[in-house]
N, CA, C and O atoms as CSV, one atom per row, in Angstrom:
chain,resi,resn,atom,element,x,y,z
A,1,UNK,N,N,13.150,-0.376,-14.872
A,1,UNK,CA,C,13.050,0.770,-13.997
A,1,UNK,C,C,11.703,0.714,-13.270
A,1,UNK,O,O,10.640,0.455,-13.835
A,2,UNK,N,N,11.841,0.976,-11.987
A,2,UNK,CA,C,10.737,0.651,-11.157
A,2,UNK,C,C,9.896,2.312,-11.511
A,2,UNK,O,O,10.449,3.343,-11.893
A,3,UNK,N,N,8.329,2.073,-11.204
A,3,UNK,CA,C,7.639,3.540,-10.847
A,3,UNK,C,C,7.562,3.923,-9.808
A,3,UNK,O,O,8.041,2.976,-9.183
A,4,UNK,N,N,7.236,4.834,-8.916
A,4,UNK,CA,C,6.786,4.930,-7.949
A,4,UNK,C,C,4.992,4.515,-8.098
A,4,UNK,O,O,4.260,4.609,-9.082
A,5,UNK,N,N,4.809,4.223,-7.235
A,5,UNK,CA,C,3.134,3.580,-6.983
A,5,UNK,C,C,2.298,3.822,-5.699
A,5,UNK,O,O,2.300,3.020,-4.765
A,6,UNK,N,N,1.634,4.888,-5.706
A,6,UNK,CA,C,1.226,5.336,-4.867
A,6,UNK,C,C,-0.059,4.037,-4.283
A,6,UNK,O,O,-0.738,3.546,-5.184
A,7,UNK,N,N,-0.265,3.662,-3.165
A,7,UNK,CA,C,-1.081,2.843,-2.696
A,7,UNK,C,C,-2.248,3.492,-1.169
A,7,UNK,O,O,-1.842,3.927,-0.092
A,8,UNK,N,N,-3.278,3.378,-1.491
A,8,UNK,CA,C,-4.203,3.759,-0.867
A,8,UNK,C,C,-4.601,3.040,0.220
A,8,UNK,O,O,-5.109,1.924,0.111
A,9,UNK,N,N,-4.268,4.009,2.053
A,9,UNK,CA,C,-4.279,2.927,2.970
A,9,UNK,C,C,-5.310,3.115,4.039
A,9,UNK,O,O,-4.996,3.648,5.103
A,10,UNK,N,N,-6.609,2.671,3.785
A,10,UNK,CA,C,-7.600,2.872,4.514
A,10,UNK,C,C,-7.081,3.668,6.211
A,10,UNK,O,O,-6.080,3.193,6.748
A,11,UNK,N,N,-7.823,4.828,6.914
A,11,UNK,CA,C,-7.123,5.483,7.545
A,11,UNK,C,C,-7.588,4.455,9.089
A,11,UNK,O,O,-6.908,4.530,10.112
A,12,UNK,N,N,-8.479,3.806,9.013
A,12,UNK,CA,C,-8.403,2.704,9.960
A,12,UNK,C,C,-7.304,1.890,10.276
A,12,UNK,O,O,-6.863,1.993,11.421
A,13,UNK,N,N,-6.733,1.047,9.449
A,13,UNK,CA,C,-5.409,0.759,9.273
A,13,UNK,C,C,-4.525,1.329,9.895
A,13,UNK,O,O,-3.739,0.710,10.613
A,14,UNK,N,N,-4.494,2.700,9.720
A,14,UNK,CA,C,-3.088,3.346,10.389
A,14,UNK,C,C,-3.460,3.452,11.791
A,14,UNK,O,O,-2.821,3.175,12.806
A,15,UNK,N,N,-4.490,3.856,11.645
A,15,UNK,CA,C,-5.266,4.630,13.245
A,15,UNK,C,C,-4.657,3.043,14.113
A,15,UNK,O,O,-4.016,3.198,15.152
A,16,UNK,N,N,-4.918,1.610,13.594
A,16,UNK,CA,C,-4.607,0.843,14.606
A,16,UNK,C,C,-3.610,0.471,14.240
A,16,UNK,O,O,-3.681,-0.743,14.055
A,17,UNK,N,N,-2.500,0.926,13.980
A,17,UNK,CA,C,-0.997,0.889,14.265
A,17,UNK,C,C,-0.261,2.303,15.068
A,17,UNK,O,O,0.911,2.677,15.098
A,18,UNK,N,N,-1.078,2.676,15.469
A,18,UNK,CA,C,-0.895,4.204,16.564
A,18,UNK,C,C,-0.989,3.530,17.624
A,18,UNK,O,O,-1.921,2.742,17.782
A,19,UNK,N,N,-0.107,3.707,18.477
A,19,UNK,CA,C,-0.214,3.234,19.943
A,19,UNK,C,C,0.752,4.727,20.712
A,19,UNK,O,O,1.655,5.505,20.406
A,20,UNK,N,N,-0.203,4.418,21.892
A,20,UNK,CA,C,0.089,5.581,23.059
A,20,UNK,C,C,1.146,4.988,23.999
A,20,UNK,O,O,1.124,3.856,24.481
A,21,UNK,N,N,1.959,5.819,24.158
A,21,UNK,CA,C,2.980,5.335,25.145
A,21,UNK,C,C,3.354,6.794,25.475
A,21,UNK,O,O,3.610,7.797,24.810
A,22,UNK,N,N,3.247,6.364,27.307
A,22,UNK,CA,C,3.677,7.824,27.998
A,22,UNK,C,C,3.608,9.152,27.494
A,22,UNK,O,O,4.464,10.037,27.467
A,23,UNK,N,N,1.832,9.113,26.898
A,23,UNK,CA,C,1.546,10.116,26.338
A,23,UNK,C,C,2.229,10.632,25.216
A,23,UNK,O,O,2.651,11.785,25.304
A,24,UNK,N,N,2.405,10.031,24.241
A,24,UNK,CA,C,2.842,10.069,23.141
A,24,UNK,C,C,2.340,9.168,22.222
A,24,UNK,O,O,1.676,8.168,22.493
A,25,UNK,N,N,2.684,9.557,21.103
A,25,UNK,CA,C,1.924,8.590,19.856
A,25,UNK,C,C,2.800,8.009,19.312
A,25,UNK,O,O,3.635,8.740,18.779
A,26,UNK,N,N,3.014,6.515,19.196
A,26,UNK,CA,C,4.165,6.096,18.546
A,26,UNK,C,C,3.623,4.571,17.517
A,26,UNK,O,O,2.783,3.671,17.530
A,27,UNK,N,N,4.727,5.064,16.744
A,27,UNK,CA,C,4.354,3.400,15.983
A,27,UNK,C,C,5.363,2.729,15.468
A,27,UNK,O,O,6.256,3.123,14.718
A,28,UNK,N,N,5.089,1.294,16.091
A,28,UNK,CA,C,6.269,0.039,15.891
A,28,UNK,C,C,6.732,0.269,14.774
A,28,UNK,O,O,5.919,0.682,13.948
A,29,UNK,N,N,8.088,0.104,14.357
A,29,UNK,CA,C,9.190,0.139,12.983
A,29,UNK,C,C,8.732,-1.054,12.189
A,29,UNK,O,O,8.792,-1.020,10.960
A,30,UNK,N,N,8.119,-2.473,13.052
A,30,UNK,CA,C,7.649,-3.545,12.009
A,30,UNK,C,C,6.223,-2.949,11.573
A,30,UNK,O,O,6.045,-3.228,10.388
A,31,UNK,N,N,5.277,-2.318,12.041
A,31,UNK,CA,C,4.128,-1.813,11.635
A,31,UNK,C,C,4.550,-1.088,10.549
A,31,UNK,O,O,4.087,-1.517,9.492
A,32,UNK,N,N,5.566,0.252,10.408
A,32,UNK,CA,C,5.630,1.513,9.885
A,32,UNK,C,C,6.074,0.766,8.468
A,32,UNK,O,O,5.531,1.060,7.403
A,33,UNK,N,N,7.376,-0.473,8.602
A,33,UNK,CA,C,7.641,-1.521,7.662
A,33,UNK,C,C,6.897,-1.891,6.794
A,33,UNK,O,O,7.011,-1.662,5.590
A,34,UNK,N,N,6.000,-2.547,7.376
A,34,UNK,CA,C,4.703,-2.921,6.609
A,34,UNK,C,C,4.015,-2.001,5.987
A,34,UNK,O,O,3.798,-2.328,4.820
A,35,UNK,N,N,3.564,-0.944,6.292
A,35,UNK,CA,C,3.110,-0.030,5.576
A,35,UNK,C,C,3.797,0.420,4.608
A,35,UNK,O,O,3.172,1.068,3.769
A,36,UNK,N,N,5.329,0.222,4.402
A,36,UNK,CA,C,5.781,0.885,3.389
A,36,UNK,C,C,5.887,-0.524,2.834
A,36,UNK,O,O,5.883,-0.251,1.634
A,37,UNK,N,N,5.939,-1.272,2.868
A,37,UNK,CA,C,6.526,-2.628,2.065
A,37,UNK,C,C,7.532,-3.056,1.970
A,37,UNK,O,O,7.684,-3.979,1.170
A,38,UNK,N,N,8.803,-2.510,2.845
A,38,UNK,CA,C,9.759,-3.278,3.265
A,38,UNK,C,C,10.270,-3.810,4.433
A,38,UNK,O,O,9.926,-3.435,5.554
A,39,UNK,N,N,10.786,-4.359,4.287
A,39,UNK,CA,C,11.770,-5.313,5.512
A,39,UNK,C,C,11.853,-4.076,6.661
A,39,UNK,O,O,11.633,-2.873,6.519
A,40,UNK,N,N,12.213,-4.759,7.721
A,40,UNK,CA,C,12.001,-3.505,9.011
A,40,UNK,C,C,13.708,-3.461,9.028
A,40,UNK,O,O,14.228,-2.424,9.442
A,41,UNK,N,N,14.108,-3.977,8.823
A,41,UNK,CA,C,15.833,-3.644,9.166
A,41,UNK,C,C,15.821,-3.035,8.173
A,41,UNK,O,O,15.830,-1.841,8.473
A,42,UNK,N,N,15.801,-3.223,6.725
A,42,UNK,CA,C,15.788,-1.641,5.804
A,42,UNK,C,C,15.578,-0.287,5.689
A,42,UNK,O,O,16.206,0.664,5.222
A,43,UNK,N,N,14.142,-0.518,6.443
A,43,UNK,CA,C,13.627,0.501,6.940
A,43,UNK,C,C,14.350,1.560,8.339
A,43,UNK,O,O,14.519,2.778,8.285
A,44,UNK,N,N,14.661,0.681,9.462
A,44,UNK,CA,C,15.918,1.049,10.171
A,44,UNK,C,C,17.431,1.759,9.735
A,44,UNK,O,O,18.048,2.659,10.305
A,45,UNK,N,N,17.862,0.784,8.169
A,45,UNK,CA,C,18.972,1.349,8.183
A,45,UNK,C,C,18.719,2.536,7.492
A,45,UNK,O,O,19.549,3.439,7.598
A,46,UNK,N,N,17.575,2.725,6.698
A,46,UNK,CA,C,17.850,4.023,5.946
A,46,UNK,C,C,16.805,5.776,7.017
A,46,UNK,O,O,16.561,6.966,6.821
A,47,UNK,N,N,16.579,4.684,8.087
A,47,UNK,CA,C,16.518,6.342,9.098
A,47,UNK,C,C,17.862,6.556,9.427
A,47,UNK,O,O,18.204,7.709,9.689
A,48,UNK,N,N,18.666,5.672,9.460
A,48,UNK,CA,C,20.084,5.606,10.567
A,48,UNK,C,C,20.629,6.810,9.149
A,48,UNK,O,O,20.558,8.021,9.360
A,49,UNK,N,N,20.855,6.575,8.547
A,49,UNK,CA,C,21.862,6.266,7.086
A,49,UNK,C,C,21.003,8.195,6.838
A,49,UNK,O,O,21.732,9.183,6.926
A,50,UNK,N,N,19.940,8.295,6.639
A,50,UNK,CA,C,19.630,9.725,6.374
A,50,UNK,C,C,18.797,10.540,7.335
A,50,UNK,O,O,17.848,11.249,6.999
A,51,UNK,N,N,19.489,10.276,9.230
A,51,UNK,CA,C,19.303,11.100,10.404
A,51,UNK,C,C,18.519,12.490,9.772
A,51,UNK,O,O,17.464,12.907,10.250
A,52,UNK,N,N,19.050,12.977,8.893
A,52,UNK,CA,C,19.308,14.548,8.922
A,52,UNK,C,C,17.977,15.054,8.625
A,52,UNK,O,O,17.402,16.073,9.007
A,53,UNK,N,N,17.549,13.920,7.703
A,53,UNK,CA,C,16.123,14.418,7.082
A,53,UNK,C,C,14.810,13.794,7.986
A,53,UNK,O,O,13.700,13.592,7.493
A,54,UNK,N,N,15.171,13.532,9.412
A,54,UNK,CA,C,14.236,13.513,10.261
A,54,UNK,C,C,14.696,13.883,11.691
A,54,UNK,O,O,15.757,13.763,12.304
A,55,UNK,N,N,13.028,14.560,12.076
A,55,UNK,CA,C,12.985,15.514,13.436
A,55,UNK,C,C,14.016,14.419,14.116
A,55,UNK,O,O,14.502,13.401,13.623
A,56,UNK,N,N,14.166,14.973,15.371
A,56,UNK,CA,C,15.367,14.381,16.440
A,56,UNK,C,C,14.687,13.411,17.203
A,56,UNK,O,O,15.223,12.414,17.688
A,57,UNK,N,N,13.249,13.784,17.323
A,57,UNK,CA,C,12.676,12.773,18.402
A,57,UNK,C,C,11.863,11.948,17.376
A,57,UNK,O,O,10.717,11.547,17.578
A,58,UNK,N,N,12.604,11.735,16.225
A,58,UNK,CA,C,11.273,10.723,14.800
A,58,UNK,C,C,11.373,9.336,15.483
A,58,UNK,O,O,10.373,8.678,15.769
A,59,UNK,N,N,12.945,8.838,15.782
A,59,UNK,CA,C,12.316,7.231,16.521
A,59,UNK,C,C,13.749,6.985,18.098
A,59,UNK,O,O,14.861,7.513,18.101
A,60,UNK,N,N,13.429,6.466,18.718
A,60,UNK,CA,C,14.290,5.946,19.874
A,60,UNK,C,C,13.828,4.354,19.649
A,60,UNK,O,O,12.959,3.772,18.999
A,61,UNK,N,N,14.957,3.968,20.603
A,61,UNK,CA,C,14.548,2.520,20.582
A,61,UNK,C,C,14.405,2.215,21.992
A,61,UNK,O,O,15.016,2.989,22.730
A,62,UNK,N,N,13.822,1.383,22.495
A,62,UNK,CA,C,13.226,0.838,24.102
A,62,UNK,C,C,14.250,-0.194,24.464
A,62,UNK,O,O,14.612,-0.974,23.583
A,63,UNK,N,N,14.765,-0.281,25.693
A,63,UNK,CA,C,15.458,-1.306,26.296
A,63,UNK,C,C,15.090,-1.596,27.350
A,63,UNK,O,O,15.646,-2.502,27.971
């Protein structure tokens, strides 16, 4: 059985995975990935998979 493990992430770190776009603050899904420690398509499917428990504008994707 896994623990949960809380990990301590210098706030520099995050600050440069914040990027501004059209006046907004956004941050890449492979950045946000990394910060949590998984795979970015995991991370993708389980925003897709539990919508409900995030705001409406939490991610879009760019084309």
């Amino acid at each position: 059985m896994k623990k949960n493990m809380a990990i301590a992430i210098p706030d520099e770190i995050i600050m440069n995975k914040i990027y501004f776009f059209r006046g907004q603050k956004v941050m890449i899904d492979r950045d946000l990935a990394e910060l949590y420690q998984v795979e970015t398509r995991r991370l993708n499917e389980q925003v897709k998979r539990n919508a409900k428990r995030f705001p409406e504008d939490f991610m879009f994707q760019l084309n």
